[in-house]
C-alpha positions in Angstrom: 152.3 87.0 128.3 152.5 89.6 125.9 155.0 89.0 123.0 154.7 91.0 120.1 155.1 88.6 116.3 158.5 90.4 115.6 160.1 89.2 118.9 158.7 85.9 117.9 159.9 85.6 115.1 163.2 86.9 116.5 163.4 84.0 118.8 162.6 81.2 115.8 165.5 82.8 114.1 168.1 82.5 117.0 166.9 79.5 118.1 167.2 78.0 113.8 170.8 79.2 114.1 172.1 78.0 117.3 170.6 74.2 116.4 171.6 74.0 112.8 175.5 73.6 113.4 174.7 70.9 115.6 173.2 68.8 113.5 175.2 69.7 110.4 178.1 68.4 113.1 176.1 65.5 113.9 175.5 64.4 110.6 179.1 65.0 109.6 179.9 63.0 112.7 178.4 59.9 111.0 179.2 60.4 107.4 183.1 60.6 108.9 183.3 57.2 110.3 181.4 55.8 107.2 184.3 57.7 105.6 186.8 56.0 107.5 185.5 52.1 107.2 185.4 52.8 103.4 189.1 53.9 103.6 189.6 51.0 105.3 187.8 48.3 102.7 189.5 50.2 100.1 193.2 49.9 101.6 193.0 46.4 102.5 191.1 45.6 98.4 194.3 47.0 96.8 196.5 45.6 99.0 195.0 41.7 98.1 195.0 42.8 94.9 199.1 43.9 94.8 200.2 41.0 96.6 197.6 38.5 94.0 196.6 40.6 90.6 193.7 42.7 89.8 191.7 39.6 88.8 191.0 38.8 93.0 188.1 40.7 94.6 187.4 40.8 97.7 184.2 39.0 99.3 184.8 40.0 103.2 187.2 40.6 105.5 187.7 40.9 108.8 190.2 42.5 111.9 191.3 41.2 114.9 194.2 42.0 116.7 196.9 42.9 114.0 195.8 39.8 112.1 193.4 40.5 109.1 191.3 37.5 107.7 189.8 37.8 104.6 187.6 35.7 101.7 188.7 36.3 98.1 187.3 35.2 94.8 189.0 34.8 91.7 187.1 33.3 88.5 185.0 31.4 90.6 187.9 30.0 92.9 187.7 31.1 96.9 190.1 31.0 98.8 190.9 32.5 102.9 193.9 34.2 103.3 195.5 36.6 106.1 197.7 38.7 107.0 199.3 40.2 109.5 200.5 43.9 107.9 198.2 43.9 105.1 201.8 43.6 102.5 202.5 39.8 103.0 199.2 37.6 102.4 199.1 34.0 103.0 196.7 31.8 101.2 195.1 29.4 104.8 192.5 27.6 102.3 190.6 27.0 99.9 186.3 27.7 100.6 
């Protein structure tokens, strides 16, 4: 096998370009659905926080079906509400 250092270097090149993309598009692949759960925290935080006041945060939440359950705090006080279109929350208890 006689391959002169240009053509090797040649080949590291091509083979550096064709592979980059790919994993810039992997990595973008992952940062996007990180993206999306964020945007999806942040959407259901502000809409607690316009149906109760800016003094509730929210502790956790979760999806199932079209119903969203989720654990809020406010000065100390938690409470579980839900809701079914993330505009009308209902308080279910007290934690």
């Amino acid at each position: 096998m006689n391959i002169k250092r240009r053509d090797f270097v040649k080949g590291c090149a091509a083979a550096c370009v064709l592979l980059v993309p790919g994993i810039a598009s992997a990595a973008k692949g992952q940062s996007a659905n990180n993206a999306a759960a964020s945007v999806a925290d942040s959407h259901i935080e502000k809409s607690i926080k316009a149906s109760f006041g800016g003094g509730f945060s929210v502790q956790s939440h979760t999806q199932s079906g079209q119903l969203t359950h989720a654990d809020i705090e406010h000065f100390g006080n938690r409470y579980a509400v839900t809701s079914t279109d993330l505009l009308d929350w209902k308080i279910v208890g007290s934690l």
